[in-house]
C-alpha positions in Angstrom: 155.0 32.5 -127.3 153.6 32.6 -131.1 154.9 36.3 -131.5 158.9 37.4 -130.6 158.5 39.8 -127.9 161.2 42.3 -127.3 163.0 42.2 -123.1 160.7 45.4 -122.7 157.7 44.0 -123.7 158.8 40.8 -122.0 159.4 42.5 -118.9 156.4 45.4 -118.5 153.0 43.5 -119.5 154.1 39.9 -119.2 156.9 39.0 -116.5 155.8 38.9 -112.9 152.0 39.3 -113.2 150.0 38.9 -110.0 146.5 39.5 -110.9 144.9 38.6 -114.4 141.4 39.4 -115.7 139.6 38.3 -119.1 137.3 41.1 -119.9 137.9 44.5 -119.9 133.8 45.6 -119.6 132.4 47.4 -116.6 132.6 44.2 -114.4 136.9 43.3 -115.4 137.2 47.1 -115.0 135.6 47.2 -111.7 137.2 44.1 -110.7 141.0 45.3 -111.5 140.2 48.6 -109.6 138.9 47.1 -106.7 141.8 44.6 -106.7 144.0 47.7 -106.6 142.9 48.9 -103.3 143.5 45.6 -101.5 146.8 44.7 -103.7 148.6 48.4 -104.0 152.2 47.1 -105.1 150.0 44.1 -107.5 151.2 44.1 -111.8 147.5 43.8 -113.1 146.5 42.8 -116.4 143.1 42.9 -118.4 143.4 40.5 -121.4 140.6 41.6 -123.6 140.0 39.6 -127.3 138.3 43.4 -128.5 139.7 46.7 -129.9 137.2 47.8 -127.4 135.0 45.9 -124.8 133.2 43.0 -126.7 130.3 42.2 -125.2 127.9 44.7 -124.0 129.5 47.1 -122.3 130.1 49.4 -125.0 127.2 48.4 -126.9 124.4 49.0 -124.4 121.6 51.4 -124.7 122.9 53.0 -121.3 119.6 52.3 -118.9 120.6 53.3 -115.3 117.9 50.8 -114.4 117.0 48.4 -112.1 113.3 46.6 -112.9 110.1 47.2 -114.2 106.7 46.7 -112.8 106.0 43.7 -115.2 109.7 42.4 -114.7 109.5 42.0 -111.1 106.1 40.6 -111.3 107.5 38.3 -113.5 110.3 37.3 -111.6 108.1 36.9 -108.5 106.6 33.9 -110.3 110.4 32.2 -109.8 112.1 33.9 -106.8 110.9 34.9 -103.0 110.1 38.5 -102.3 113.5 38.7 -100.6 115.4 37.4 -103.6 113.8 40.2 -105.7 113.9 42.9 -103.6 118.3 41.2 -103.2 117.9 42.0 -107.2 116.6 45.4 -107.0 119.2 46.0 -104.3 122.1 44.9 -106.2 120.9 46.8 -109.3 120.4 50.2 -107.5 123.8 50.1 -105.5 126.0 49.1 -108.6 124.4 52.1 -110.1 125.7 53.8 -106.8 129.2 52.7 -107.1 129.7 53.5 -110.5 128.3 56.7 -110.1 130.0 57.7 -107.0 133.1 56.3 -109.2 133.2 58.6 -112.2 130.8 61.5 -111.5 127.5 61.9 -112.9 128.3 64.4 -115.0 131.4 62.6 -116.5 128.8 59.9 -117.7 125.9 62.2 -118.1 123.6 60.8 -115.9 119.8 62.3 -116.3 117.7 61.4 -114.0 114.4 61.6 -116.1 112.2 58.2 -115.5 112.3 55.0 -116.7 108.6 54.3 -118.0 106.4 51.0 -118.8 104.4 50.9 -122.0 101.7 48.7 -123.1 100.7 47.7 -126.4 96.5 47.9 -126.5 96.6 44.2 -127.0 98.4 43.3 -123.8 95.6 45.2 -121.9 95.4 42.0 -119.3 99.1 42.6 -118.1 98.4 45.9 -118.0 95.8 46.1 -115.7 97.5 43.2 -114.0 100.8 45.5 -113.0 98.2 48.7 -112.4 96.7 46.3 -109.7 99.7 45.6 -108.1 102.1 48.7 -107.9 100.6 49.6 -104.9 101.8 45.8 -103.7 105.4 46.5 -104.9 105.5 49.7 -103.9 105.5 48.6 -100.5 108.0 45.6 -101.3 110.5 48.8 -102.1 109.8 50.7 -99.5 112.4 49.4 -97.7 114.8 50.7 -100.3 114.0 53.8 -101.4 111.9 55.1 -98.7 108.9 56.3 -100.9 106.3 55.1 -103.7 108.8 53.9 -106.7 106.3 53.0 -109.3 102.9 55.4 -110.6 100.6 55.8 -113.5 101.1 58.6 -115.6 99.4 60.0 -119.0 100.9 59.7 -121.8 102.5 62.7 -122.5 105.1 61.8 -125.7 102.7 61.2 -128.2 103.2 57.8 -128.3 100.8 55.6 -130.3 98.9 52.2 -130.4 99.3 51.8 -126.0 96.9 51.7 -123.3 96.3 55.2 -121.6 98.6 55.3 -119.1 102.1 54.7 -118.4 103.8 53.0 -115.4 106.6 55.1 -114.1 110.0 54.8 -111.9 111.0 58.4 -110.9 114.5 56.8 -109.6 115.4 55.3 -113.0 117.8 57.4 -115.3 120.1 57.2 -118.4 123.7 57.7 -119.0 126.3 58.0 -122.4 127.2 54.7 -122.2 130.6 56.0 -124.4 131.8 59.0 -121.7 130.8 55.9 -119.3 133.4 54.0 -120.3 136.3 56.3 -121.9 136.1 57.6 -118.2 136.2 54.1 -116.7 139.3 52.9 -118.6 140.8 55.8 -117.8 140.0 55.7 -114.4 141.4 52.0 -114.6 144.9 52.8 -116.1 145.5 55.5 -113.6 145.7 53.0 -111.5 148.6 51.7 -113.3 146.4 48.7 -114.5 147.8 47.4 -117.9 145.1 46.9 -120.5 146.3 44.7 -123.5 143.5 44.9 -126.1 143.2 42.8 -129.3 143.4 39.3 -127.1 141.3 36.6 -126.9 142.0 33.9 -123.9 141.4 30.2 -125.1 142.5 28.3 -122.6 143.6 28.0 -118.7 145.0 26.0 -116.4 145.7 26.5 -112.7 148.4 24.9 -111.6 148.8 25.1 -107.8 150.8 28.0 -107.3 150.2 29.9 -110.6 147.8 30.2 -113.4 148.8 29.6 -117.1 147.1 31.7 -119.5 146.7 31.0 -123.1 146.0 33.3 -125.6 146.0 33.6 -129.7 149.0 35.2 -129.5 151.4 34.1 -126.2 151.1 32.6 -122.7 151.8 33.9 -119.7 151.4 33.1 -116.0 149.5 35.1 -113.2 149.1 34.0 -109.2 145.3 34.4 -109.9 142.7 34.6 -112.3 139.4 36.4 -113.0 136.9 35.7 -115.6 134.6 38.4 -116.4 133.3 37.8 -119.8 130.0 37.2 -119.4 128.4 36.7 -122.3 131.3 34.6 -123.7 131.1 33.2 -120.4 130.8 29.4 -121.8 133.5 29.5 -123.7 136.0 29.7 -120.7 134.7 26.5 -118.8 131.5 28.7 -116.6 128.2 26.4 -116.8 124.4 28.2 -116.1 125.3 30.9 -118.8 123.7 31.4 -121.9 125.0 34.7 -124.9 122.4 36.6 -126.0 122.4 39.1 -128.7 120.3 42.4 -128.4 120.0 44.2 -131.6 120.1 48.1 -131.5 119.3 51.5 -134.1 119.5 54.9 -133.7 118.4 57.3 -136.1 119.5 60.7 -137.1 118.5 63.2 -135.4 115.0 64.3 -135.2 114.0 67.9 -135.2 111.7 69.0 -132.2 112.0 65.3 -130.2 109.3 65.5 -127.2 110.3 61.8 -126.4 112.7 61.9 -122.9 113.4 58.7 -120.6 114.0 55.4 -120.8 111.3 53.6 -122.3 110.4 49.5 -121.7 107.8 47.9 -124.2 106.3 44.7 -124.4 107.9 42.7 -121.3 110.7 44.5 -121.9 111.6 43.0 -125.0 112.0 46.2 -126.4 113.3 49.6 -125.1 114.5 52.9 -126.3 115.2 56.3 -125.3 116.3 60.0 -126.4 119.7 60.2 -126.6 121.4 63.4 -128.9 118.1 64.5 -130.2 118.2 60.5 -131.3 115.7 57.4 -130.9 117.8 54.5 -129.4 115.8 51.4 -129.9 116.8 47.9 -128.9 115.4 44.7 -128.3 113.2 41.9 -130.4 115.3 38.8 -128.7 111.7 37.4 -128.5 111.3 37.3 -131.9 114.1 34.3 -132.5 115.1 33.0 -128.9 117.4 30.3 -130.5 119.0 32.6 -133.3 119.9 34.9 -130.7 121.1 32.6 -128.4 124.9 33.6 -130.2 128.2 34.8 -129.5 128.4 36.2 -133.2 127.9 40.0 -133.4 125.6 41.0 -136.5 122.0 42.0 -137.0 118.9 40.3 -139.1 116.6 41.2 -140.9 113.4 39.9 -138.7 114.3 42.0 -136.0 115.4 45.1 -138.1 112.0 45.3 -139.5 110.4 45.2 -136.4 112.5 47.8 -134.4 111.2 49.8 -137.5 107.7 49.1 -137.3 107.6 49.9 -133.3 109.4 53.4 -134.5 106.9 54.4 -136.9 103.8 53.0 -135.6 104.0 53.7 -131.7 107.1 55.5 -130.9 107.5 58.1 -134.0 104.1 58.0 -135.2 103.5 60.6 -138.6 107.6 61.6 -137.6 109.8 61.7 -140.8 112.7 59.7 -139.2 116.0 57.9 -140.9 118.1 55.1 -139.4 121.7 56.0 -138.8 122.7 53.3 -137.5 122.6 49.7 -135.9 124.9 47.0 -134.0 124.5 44.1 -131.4 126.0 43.0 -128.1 125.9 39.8 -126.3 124.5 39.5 -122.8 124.9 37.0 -120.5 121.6 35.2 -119.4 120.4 32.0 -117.4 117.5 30.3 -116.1 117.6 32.5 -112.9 118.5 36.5 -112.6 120.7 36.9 -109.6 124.7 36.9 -110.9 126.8 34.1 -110.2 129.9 34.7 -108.5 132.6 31.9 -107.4 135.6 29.9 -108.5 136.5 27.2 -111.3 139.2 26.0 -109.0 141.8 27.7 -105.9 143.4 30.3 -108.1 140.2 31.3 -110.5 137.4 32.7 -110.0 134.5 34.4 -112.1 131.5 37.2 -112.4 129.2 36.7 -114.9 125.5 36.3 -115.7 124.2 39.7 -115.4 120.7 39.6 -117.7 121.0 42.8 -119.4 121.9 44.8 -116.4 125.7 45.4 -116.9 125.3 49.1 -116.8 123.5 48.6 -113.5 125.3 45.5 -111.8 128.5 45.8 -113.1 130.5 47.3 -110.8 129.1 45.6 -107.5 130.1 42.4 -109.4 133.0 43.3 -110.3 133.7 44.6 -106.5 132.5 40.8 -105.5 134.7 39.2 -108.1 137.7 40.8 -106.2 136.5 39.7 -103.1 136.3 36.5 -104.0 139.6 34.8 -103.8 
């Protein structure tokens, strides 16, 4: 080991463990606790390389959403109806599970909308996803057992769109934060050990164990998961691509009429109300390849254009002042659904959740468990 470790140390976090996960996010989380249930007696460890979660999971906008008209329209262009509606489903019952988990109010879930927008020039995919919400709504039926999508006026004051907005009364928000202070909790109640501060470089599975190496030691487990996502690549996982999505919130604004979760321009962008606050993300379109990054930071391209979208359509004539701003890194690829399987007997991995951690992440995390 590259650091002398006391008998204690040796024997309570690195001695005897069964179960070992990289990634201590809302998927590794989910994955130790359901590996709890089925191994009651199991040592578990989380190696994570962060102070906190690294990727996205504490660095979300905290959407409790599952798809937008224009999203699954789009993704109907690559996927059967059944493969969509498998996506919607997943979406929705992670939501379920991690709900169910922690308590709505413990994460603060509001149920109030998620909404489509429209810039005035995209009026052609607008009246393209007006025509067919009656089309998806029966697609969804099956699911929720109602009409999921409507048209709505524009009641926020929101600038520079086409008239009406395209609604899901089922979508919601959450503090991402209380999300996951309550999930890692919930995780080391279990009596899972959570060593923060380390980054795995390198594995190999050996037959009857798993050798583990970090920046700082190595140690051996009977199993392995990998739930990294974004930083998939890095740990041998093919088919997944990082992508950054730069965030701002401002200060808080005096008299805020804006509530819900807001998509814009493909989704591209989004933002919602959150502490009398604009969160605003997105602008990955702007500089596909310069996102395409594991490196945390923010640029100036986007910046300027989250700013522009606050003053021209979401804040219009609203004195506002940026507070603050950070990135995370998703994990995307070519298709949407999550990839779940093994690098070899002993490891096996859950990644490739497109921006929909907050919604996916616990039923992948449940899967990841399953899967060896």
């Amino acid at each position: 080991m590259g650091q002398s470790f006391s008998y204690w140390e040796l024997k309570t976090w690195f001695t005897d463990v069964d179960l070992a996960i990289v990634g201590s996010g809302i998927t590794g989380l989910s994955c130790a606790i359901e590996l709890r249930k089925k191994h009651p007696k199991a040592k578990i460890l989380i190696l994570e390389k962060g102070i906190l979660p690294n990727g996205a999971s504490t660095k979300n906008a905290g959407f409790a959403c599952f798809g937008s008209p224009s999203e699954i329209i789009e993704d109907l262009k690559s996927h059967s109806m059944d493969e969509v509606l498998g996506l919607v489903e997943k979406r929705f019952k992670g939501l379920e599970i991690l709900r169910q988990r922690l308590g709505d109010n413990t994460i603060k879930y509001e149920k109030n909308g998620g909404y489509e927008l429209f810039l005035a020039q995209d009026k052609d995919l607008y009246t393209k996803c007006s025509e067919r919400l009656p089309e998806l709504n029966k697609m969804l039926h099956v699911l929720f057992k109602e009409d999921t999508f409507e048209a709505v006026d524009n009641l926020f004051g929101l600038k520079r769109l086409m008239p009406r907005l395209l609604l899901n009364k089922f979508e919601g928000q959450i503090d991402t934060g209380a999300m996951m202070h309550a999930l890692l909790a919930y995780a080391q109640k279990q009596d899972i050990l959570i060593l923060n501060g380390q980054q795995v470089l390198d594995f190999e599975d050996q037959g009857n164990r798993v050798v583990i190496k970090t920046g700082d030691f190595e140690l051996q487990s009977r199993q392995l998961f990998i739930a990294t996502n974004g930083f998939a690549e890095r740990l041998k996982i093919k088919h997944v691509k990082p992508a950054r999505a730069q965030v701002l919130i401002t200060k808080p604004i005096k008299n805020l009429h804006i509530k819900g979760t807001f998509h814009l321009d493909r989704g591209y962008y989004y933002f919602r109300n959150v502490d009398d606050r604009i969160l605003l993300g997105g602008g990955r379109n702007l500089d596909i390849a310069g996102e395409t990054t594991m490196t945390m930071g923010t640029t100036p391209l986007i910046q300027h254009r989250l700013r522009q979208l606050l003053q021209e359509v979401i804040l219009p004539g609203v004195d506002f002042e940026i507070a603050h701003c950070w990135s995370g890194i998703m994990g995307v690829g070519k298709q949407k659904k999550p990839i779940v399987g093994r690098l070899s007997p002993n490891v096996a991995y859950g990644v490739r959740l497109g921006g929909m951690g907050v919604a996916m992440g616990s039923l992948v995390g449940r899967e990841l468990a399953e899967g060896l």
